[in-house]
C-alpha positions as CSV (number, residue, x, y, z in Angstrom):
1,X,100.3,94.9,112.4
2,X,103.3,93.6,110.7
3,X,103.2,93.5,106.9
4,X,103.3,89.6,105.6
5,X,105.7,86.4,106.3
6,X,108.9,87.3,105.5
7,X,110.1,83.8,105.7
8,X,109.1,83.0,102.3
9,X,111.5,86.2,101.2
10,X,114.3,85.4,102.8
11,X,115.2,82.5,100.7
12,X,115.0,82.3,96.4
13,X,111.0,82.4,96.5
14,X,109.5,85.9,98.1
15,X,106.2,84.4,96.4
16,X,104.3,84.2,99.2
17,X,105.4,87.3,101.1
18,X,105.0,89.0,97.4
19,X,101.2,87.7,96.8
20,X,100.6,89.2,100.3
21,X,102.1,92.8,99.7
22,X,100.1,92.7,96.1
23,X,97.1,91.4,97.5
24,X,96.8,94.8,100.2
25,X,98.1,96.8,97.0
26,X,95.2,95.1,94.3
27,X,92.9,95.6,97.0
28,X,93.8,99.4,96.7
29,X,94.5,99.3,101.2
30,X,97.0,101.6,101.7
31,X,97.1,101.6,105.1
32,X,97.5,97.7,104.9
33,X,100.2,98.1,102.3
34,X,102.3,100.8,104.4
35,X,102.4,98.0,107.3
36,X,105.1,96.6,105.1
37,X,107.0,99.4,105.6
38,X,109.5,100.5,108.1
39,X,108.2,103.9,109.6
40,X,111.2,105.7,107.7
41,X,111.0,104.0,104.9
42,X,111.9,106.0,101.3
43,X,109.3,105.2,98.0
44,X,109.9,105.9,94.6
45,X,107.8,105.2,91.5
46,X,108.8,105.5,88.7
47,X,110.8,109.0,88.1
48,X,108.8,110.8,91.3
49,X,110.7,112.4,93.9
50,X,111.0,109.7,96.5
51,X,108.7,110.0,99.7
52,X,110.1,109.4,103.1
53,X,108.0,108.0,105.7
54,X,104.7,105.8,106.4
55,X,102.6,108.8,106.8
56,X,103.5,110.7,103.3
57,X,104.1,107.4,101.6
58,X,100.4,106.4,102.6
59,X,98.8,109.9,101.1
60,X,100.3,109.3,98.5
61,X,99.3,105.7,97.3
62,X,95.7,106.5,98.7
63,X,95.5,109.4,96.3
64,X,96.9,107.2,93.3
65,X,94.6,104.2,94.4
66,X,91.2,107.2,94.0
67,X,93.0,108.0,90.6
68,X,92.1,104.6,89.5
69,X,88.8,101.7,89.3
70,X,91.3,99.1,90.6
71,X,94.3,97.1,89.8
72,X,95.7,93.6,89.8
73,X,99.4,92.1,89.7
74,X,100.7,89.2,88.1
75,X,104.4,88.2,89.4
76,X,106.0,86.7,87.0
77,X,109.5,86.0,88.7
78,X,110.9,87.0,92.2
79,X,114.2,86.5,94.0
80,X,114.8,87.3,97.3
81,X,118.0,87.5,99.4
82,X,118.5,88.5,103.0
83,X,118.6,92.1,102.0
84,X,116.1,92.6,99.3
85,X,113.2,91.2,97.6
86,X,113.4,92.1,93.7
87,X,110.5,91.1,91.4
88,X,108.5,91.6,87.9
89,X,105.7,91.2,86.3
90,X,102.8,93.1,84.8
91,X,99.9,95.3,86.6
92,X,96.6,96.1,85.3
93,X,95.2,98.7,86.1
94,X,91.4,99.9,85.5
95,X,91.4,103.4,84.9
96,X,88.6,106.2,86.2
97,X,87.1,105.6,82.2
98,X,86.8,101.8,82.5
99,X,88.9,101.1,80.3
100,X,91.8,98.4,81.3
101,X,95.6,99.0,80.3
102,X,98.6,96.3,81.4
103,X,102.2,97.2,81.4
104,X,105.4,95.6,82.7
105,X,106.7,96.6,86.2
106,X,109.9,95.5,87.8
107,X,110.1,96.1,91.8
108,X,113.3,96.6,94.2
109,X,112.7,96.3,98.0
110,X,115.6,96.9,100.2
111,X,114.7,95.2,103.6
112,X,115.5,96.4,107.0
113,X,114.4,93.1,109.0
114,X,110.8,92.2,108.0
115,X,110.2,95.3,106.8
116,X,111.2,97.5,103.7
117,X,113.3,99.7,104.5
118,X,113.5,101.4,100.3
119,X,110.5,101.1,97.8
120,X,111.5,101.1,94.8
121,X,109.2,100.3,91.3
122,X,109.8,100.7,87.9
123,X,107.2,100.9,85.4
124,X,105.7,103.6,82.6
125,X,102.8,105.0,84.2
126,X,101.8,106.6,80.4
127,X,99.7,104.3,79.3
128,X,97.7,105.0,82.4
129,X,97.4,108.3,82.1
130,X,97.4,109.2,78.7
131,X,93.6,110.6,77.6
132,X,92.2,109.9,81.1
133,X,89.3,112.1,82.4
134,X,89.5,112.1,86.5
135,X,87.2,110.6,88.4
136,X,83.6,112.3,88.3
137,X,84.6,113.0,92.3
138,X,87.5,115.1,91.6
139,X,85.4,117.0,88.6
């Protein structure tokens, strides 16, 4: 299964290829979102080593997405060029404690054909954590 349309990213709106990627992210489907990756692909968030690969990119956002209640983007801009999709916006995320915190985020994707080739996301994941209990789960 391919990620989403690329066609709408190839020219200066990647809005509805974006909404796609966000909506398997918001619904917290990390094997949906990793179909929007090449199978080498490299992900970085924030200042985290960067991951290589579907497979260790996948574990990875499936363990953040059990750290947290949910999430939801809201693009607020997006460009895209033959080579890259760049966008930003703020994300809300719910944490383990119910309690809701929004902060800016600014995402690079560097494209290899339909699919991205580099992940790369900028935000302050602080806010997120700062005071959180885990998840009753992980207890």
């Amino acid at each position: 299964m391919r990620g989403g349309d690329l066609g709408a990213a190839r020219g200066e709106d990647a809005s509805l290829w974006l909404r796609q990627l966000f909506a398997a992210i918001d619904a917290r489907d990390a094997a949906r979102f990793v179909s929007f990756l090449a199978e080498d692909a490299t992900f970085t968030l924030g200042n985290q080593p960067a991951l290589r690969g579907r497979t260790a990119i996948r574990a990875a956002v499936q363990a953040f997405f059990a750290s947290i209640m949910g999430c939801r983007h809201e693009v607020l801009r997006s460009w895209g060029r033959p080579d890259s999709v760049v966008c930003h916006g703020r994300v809300t995320y719910t944490r383990a404690d119910d309690k809701q915190v929004t902060v800016p985020f600014a995402n690079v994707m560097v494209m290899r054909g339909e699919l991205v080739a580099d992940y790369l996301i900028f935000v302050d994941l602080a806010p997120l954590i700062a005071g959180q209990q885990p998840p009753a789960s992980s207890r």
